[in-house]
N, C-alpha and C positions, 0 to 999 in steps of 0.2 A: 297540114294540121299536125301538131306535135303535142307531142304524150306529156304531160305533165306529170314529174315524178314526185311522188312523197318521199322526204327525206327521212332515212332510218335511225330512229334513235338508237345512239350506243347502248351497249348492255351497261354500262357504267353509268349512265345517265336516270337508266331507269331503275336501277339498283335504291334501294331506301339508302339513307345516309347512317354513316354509323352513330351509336349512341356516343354525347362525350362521354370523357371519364370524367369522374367530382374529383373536384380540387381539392389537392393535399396541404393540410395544414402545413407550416414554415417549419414545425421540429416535427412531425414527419416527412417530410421533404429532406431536412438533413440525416435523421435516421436511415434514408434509404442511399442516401449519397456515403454514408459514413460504411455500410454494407456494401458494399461497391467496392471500396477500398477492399479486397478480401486480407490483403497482408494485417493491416488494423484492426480487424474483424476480427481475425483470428488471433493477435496477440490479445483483445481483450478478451476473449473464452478462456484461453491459457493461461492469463495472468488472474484472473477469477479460479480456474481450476487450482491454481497455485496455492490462491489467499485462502482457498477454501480447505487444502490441504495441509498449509501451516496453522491456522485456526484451530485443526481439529489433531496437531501433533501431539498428542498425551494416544490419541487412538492410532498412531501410527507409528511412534518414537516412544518405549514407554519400558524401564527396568521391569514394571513391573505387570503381570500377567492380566491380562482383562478379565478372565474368570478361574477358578482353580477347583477342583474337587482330592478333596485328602479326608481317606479315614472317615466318607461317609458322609464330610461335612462341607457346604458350597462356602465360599469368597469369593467376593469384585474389590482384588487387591488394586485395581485402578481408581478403585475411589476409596478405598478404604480398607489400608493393609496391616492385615494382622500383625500382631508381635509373634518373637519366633516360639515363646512359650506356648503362645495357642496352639502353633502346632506341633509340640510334644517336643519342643529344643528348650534349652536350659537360660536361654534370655530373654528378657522384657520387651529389649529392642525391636524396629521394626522390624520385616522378615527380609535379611538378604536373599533373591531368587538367583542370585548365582552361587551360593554358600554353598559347597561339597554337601554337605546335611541336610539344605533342602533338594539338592539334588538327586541326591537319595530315595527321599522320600517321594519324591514324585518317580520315581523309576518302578516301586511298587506297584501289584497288581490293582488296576480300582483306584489307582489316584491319576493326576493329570490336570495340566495348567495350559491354557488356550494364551499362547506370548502373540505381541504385538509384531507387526513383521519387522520391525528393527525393536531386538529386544533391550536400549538403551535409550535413557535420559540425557538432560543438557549438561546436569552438574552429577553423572555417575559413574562410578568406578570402577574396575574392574580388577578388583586386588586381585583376584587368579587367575589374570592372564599372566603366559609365563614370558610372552615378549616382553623386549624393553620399551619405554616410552620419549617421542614418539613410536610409535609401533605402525609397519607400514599395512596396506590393505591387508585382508585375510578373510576367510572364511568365518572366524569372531568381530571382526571389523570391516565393515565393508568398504568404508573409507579411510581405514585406520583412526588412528589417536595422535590426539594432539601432544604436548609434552607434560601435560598433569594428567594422563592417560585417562581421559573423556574421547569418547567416540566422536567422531568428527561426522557423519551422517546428522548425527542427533544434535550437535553442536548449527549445522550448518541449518539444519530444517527449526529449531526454536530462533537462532538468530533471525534468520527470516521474515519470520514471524514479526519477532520485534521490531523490526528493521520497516515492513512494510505497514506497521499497526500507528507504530511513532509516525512513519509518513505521511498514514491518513489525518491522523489527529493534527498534527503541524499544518498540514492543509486545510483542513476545514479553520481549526483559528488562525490561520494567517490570512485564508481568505474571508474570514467573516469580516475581523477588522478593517483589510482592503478595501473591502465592498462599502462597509458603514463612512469609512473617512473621503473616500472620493466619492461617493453620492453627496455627501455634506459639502463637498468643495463645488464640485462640478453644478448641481443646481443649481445653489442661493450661490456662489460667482462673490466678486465684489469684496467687502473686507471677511468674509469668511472665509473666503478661499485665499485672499492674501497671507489673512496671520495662518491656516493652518499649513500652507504653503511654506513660511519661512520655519514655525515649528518643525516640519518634516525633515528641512535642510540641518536646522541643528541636531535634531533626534540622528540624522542619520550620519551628522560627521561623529557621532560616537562611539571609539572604537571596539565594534561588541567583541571580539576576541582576547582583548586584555579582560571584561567583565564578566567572563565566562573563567578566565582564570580567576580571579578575585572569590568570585562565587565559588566555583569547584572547590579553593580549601579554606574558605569558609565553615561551607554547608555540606553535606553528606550526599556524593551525587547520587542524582535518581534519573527515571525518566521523568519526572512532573518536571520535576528544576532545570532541565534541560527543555523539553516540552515550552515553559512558558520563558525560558531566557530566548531562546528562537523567537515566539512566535511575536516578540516586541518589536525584532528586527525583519522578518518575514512577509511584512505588508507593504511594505514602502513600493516596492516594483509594481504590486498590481492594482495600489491606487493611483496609482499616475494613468493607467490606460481606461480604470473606471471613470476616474473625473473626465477625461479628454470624452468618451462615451456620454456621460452626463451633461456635456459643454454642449456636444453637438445635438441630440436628442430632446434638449428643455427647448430650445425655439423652434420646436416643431409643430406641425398643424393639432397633429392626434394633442399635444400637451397644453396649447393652449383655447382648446374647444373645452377642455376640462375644466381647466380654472376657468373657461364661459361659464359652464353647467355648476360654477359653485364647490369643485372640489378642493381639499384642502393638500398642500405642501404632501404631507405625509401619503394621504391616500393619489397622488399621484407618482410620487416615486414609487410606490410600491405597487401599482396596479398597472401604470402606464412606461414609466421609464424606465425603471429596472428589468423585467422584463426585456426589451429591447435593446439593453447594456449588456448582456450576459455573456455575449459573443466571446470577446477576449478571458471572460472569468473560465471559461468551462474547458475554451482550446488551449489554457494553459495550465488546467489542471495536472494533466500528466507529466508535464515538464518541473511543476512545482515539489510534485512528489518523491522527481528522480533530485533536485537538487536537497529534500529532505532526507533522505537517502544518503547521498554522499556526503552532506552535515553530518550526521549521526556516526556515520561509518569514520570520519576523521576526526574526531573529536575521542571516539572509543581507540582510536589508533594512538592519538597521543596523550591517552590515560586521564581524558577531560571528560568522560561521556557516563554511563551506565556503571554501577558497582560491576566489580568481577564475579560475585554469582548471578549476575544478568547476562544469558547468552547473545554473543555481540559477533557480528561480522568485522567489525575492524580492529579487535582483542586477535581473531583469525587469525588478520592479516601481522599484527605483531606479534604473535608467535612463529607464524611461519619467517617471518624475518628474521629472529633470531636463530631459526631454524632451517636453514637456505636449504641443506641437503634434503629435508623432509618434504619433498615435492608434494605429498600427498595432502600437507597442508595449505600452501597459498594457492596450488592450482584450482582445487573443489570453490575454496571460498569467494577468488576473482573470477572464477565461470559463471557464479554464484551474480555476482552483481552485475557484469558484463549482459548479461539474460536479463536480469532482471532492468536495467537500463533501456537496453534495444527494445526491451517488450514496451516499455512505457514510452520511449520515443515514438516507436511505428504507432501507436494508441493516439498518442498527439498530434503527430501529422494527418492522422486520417482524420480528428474530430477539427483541426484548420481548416483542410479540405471540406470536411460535413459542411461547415457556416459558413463557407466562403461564399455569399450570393452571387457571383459573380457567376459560379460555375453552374449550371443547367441540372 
């Protein structure tokens, strides 16, 4: 007679099953892949810490003192600075804060001016410095001066500025246009997209750098006239990957259950296909920027770009040219964009990577 064994369930058997996890929406899914990348991650903090810090250059770069007390009486010469009469000087003018006589007067018992921690502007002077100009670092200039003796800190952090404000704006209208003309080709297909197709080709054998001089001594340059002579030429590249997006995405299932349901043209592109298009618009955001960027930067380099009271990184660079021994001029300003470049590459790659569905 033999013993009949009951067979032992495993502990893992009789264990409950774990709970799933809920499924992640598609731009959280890339959100967390784009966190992943920690390099891209972190360039975008950094390049945010940056924008944030050129933005707010008047509070960080600034002649003139954030708040002052003289003689019993307050000023916020950052927003609104006395003449030097007001404070008991013999001119109307605004108040030099490096003038010998205001310095004076703030050295008295009971007065005293709260200065910005770089006490200079993009377009300021420093008649009593006693170096010559350019003038190398110093303890009055932390990156010295250029050759119209402007501080080169102050010069580099409003250039900046300009530099990555112009980029944003270039981007958004080069990508808005993109966006509008290759949805328009890419859906309706057919003789839309042929004439705006051959349009494109002629638009774009036009040579914009002869028309950018035409215009430059024409018209009095600015950033607007710069701004919108770009952003004519600016679209051309990312309507070609929106339409190809558009081509493939209108004979799809989700697109043509819609026009079952009665929707029209418009509310499907914008509810169903664009959406789904976005891929190539967003991972070339940052690449778009960096080539807004080096637009601007050689354009101000060969005296086509920004008036010279607009502080300009590629004015920088043509001073330090002319200026080869003053190292302290093109090295700041090409670390300057070299950063600012890599930052927005590492940025792009990791948001390729984010939408790549490919990748898990």
């Amino acid at each position: 007679m033999s013993a009949v064994l009951d067979p032992v369930a495993p502990a893992a058997a009789a264990a409950a099953p774990a709970a799933a996890a809920a499924p992640m929406s598609p731009n959280r899914r890339a959100w967390a892949r784009f966190r992943r990348n920690r390099l891209g991650h972190l360039s975008l903090w950094v390049m945010a810490a940056l924008l944030a810090v050129a933005t707010l250059a008047e509070l960080v770069s600034n002649e003139r003192p954030i708040v002052a007390r003289i003689d019993g009486h307050w000023y916020a010469p950052i927003f609104a600075n006395p003449s030097e009469k007001a404070l008991g000087g013999d001119f109307g003018t605004p108040t030099d804060w490096k003038d010998p006589f205001i310095t004076a007067l703030l050295a008295r018992p009971g007065n005293w001016a709260l200065a910005t921690i770089n006490p200079h502007s993009a377009n300021s002077i420093d008649y009593f410095n006693p170096a010559l100009d350019p003038a190398p670092p110093s303890a009055r200039n932390w990156l010295g001066t250029d050759s119209k003796g402007r501080d080169m800190l102050a010069r580099l952090l409003y250039g900046f500025r300009v530099s990555i404000w112009f980029a944003l704006a270039l981007t958004v209208a080069g990508t808005a246009i993109g966006i509008a003309l290759g949805a328009l080709q890419g859906f309706f297909g057919g003789r839309t997209d042929l004439v705006l197709q051959r349009l494109i080709e002629i638009w774009g054998a036009v040579p914009e750098l002869y028309l950018l001089i035409i215009f430059a001594s024409i018209f009095e340059p600015s950033l607007l006239l710069l701004l919108v002579l770009l952003a004519l030429w600016g679209w051309m590249g990312l309507a070609d990957y929106v339409r190809a997006e558009f081509l493939r995405n209108r004979s799809l299932e989700f697109v043509k259950a819609a026009r079952a349901l009665g929707l029209g043209s418009g509310q499907i592109i914008w509810r169903h296909v664009l959406p789904n298009s976005m891929t190539p618009v967003i991972t070339f955001l940052p690449f778009r920027m960096s080539g807004a960027i080096l637009a601007l930067t050689s354009l101000d380099f060969l005296g086509l770009g920004v008036p010279p009271s607009v502080p300009s990184l590629g004015e920088l660079l043509k001073i330090g040219k002319d200026n080869l021994d003053a190292w302290w001029v093109i090295v700041p300003t090409f670390a300057v964009l070299v950063a600012t470049m890599l930052l927005l590459t590492f940025i792009g790659d990791a948001l390729r990577d984010a939408f790549d569905t490919r990748k898990s």
